[in-house]
C-alpha positions in Angstrom: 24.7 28.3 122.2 23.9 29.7 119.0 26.0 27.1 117.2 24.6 24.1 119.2 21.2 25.3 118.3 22.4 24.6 114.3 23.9 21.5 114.5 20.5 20.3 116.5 18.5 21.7 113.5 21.0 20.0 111.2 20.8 16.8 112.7 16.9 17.1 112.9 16.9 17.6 109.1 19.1 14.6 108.2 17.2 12.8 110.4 13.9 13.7 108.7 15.8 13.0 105.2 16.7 9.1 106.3 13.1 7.6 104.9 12.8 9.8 102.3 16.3 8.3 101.0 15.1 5.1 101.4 12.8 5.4 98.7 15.3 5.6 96.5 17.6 2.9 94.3 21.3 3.5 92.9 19.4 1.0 90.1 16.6 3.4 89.1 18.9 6.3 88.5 21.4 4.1 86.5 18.5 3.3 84.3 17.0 6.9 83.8 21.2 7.9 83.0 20.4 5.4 80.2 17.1 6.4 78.7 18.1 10.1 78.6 21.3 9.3 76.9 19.6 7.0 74.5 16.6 9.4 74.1 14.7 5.7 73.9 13.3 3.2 76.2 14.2 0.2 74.2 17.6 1.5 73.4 18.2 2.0 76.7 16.8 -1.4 77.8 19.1 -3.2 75.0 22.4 -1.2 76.6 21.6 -2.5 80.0 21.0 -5.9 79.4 17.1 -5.6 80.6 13.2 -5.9 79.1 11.9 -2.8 78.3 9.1 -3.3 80.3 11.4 -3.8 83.2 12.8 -0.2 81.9 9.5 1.5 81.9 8.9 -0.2 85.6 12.2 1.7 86.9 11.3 5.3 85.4 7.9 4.7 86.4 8.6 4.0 90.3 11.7 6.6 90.2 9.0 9.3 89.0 6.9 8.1 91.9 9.8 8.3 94.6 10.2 11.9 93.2 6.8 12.8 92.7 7.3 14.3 89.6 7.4 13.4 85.6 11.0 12.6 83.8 10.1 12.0 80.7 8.1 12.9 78.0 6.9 10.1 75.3 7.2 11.3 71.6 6.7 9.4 68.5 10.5 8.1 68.2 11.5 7.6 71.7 11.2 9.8 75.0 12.2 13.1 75.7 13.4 14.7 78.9 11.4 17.2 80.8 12.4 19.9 82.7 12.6 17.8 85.9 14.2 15.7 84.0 17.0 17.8 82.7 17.2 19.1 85.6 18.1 15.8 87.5 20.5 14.7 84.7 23.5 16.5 85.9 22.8 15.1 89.8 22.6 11.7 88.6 25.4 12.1 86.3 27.4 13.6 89.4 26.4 10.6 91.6 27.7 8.3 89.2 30.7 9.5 88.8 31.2 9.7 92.7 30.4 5.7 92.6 32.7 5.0 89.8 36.0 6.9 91.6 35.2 4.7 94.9 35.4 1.9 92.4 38.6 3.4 90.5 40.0 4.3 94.6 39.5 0.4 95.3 41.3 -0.7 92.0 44.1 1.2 93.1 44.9 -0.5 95.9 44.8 -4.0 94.3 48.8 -3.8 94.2 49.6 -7.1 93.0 50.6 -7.6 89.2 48.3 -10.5 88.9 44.8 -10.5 87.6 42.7 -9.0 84.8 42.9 -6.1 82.5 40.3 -5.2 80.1 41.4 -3.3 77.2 38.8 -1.8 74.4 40.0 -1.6 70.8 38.8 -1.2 66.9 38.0 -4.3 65.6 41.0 -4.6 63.1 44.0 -3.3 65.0 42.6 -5.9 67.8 42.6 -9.1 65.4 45.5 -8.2 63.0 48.2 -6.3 65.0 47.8 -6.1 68.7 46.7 -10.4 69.4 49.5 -12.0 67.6 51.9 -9.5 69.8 49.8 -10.7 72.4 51.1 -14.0 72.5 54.7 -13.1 73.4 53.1 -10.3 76.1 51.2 -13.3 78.0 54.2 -15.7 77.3 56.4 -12.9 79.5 53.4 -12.3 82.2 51.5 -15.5 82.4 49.8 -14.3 85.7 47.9 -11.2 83.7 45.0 -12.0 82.3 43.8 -9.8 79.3 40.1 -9.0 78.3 40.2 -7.8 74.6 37.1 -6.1 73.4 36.9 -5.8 69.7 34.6 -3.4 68.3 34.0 -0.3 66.0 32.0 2.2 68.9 34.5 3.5 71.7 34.1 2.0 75.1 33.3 4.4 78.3 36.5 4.0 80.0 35.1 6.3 83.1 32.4 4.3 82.9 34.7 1.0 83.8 33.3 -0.3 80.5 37.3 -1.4 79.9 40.5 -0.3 82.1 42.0 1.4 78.6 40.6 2.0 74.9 42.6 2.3 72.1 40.2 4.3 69.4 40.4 7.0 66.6 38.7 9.5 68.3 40.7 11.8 70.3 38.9 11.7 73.9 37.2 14.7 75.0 36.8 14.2 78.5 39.6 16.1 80.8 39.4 13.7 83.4 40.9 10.8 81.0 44.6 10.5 80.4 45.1 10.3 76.6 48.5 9.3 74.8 48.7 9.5 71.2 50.0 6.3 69.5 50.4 6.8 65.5 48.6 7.0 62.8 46.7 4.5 60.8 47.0 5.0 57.4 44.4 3.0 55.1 45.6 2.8 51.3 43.9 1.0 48.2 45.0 -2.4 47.5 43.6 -5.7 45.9 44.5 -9.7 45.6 47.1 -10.6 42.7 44.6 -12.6 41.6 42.5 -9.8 41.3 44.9 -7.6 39.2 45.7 -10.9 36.9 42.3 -11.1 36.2 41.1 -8.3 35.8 44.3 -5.7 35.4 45.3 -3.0 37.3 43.9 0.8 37.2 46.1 3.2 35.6 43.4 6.0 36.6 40.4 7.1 38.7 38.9 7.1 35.4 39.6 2.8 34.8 37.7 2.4 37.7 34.2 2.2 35.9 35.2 -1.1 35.2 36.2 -2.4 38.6 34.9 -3.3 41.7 35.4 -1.5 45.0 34.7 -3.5 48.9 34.0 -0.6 51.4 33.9 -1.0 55.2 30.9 0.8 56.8 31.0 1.3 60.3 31.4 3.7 63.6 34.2 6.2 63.7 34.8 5.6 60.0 34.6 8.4 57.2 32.2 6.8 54.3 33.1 9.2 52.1 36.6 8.6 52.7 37.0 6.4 49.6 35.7 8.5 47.3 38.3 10.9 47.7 40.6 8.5 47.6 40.0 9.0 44.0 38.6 12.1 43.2 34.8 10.7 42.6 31.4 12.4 43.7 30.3 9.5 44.6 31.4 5.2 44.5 27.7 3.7 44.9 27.6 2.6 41.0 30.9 0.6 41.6 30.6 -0.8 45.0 30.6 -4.5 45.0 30.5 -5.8 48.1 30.0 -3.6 51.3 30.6 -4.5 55.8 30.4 -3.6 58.8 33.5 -5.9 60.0 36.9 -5.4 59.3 38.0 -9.0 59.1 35.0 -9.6 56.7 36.6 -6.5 54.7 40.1 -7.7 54.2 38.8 -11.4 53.5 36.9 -9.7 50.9 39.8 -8.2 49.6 42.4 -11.0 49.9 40.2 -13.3 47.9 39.6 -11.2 45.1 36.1 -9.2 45.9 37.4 -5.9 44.9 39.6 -3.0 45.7 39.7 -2.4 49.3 41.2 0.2 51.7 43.7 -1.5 54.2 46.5 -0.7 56.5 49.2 0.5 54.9 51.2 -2.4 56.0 49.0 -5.0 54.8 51.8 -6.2 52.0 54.1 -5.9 54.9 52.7 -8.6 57.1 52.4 -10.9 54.7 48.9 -10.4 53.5 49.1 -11.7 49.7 47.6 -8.2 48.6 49.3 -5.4 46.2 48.8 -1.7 46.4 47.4 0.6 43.9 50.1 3.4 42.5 47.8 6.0 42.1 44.7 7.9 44.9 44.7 9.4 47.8 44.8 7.4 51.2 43.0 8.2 54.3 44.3 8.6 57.8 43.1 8.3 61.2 45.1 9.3 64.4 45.0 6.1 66.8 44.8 7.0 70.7 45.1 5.1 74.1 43.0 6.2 76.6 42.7 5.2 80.1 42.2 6.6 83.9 44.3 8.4 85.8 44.6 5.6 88.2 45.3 2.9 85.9 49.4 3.4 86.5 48.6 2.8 90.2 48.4 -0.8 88.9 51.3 -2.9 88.1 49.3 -5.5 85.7 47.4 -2.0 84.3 50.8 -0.2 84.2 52.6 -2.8 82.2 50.1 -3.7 79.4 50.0 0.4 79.0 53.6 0.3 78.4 53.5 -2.6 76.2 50.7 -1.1 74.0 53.0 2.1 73.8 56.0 -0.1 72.6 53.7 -1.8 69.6 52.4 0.9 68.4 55.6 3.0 68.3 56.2 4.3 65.1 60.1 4.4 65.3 59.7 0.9 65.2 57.0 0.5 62.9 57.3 3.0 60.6 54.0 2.5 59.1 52.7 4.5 62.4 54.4 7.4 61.5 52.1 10.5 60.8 53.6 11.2 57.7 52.4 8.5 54.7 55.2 6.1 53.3 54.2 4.5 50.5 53.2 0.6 51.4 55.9 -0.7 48.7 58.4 1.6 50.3 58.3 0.9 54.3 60.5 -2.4 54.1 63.7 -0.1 53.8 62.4 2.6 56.6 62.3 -0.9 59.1 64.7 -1.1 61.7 66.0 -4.8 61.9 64.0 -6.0 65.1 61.3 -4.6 63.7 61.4 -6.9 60.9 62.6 -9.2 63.4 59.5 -9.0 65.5 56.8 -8.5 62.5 57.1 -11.9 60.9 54.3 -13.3 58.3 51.6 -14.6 58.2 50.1 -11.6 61.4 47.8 -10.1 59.2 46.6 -13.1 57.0 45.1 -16.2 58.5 44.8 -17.7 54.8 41.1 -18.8 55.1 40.1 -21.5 53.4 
């Protein structure tokens, strides 16, 4: 009796919970996830794809359905309150219930045919992983592959892509994370830079050269300084980007000294390395859901990007440094075989 008496009162509850539910939007709470990881209205609204004032209109009528204020507006953005805090983790929980239904539905697409999204840093994306792209769709014409190019990681939980390959190590448990290699970025310049203007013997020469530096997400601007011992580059900086293809272009037709891959020379980039500095080094990882196997299409570009970036085959991806003029005799023969020339170099005009 006593039992039946609970579920009534249960049921009763729910019941009087419907409307008030109703009030809600999955919308309003995906934008407020937005402003209070932006800390900004109009960064938020520029993530989203939405007006500000269509951003504003959101918070304002989630604040109403909760009777209660999430945000606080300060001079350079917005700042959560305590409501607001105090929601964040709920909404972030209700996402993340919404994205595994979606992950739970992927899974059961069985069939090897279809797309596959896959987030990368812009240079390994144009200069090492398309032109092996080519022979990947020639072998599995039916897969279709979304390559996103750019310097600031992609959400993978967040079904921005179905994998990322980034330098960052992911941080979040709930992400399967395979090491690939290592990039390592060395100091090179044209021959027609070195015939003009000589080669450095020292740190000290380089008062009289140029240097191209790359500026952008997940990259250490300090790095090249190091490289050679300096406090500080900015009185010898020629030419500086945000882009790596706008970096080695800069580099391959005589800007300055640059750092690139390691195998730059290798792939046929008309570029020679400098024989003294440091060199910088970045660990490169794939990152993807724990569902993505459960795939064929997903499971098969997973093992290809494994086998490309494998550092017993391209020994330039090994985490120890080999010297750029060095790594033709640490090649295996397909390797060499499968490199060819002309990957990294598109020989603008």
């Amino acid at each position: 009796m006593q039992q039946s008496t609970q579920r009534s009162a249960a049921k009763i509850e729910h019941t009087a919970l419907l409307p008030k539910i109703g009030h809600f939007s999955w919308d309003d709470f995906r934008v407020f996830l937005a402003c209070a990881e932006s800390a900004s209205f109009r960064k938020a609204a520029s993530i989203l794809g939405l007006s500000s004032s269509t951003v504003v209109r959101r918070i304002e009528r989630l604040e109403s359905a909760l009777e209660t204020r999430l945000f606080d507006r300060i001079p350079d953005g917005v700042a959560l309150t305590g409501e607001g805090r105090s929601l964040l983790q709920n909404a972030r929980q209700m996402e993340q219930a919404i994205f595994d239904v979606i992950h739970k539905q992927a899974a059961q697409d069985v069939t090897a045919c279809g797309p596959v999204s896959i987030s990368i840093t812009e240079g390994l994306g144009s200069y090492w992983v398309i032109p092996r792209l080519v022979e990947f769709q020639r072998q599995y014409p039916f897969i279709i592959i979304n390559l996103r190019c750019a310097m600031d990681n992609a959400d993978v939980l967040r079904l921005e892509a179905d994998m990322a390959i980034q330098f960052s190590q992911p941080r979040n448990p709930d992400l399967k994370q395979v090491k690939l290699g290592r990039l390592h970025i060395h100091p090179f310049a044209s021959k027609r830079y070195f015939e003009t203007y000589g080669m450095p013997k020292c740190a000290d020469d380089l008062k009289d050269h140029r240097l191209v530096q790359q500026i952008a997400p997940g990259l250490d601007d300090s790095a090249f300084a190091r490289y050679f011992g300096l406090s500080s580059i900015d009185d010898i900086v020629g030419f500086r980007t945000n882009t790596s293809t706008a970096h080695f272009y800069a580099v391959e037709k005589g800007a300055g000294i640059g750092g690139l891959p390691s195998f730059a020379a290798a792939l046929g980039a008309p570029v020679v390395p400098l024989n003294f500095g440091g060199r910088h080094s970045l660990d490169i990882w794939l990152t993807y859901h724990p569902d993505a196997r459960k795939t064929p299409r997903r499971a098969l570009v997973i093992d290809w990007l494994k086998r490309i970036f494998d550092p017993k085959l391209y020994p330039w991806f090994r985490d120890e440094f080999i010297h750029p003029s060095e790594l033709a005799e640490f090649m295996p023969p397909e390797a060499k075989a499968n490199v060819g020339l002309g990957f990294f170099s598109t020989n603008p005009v």
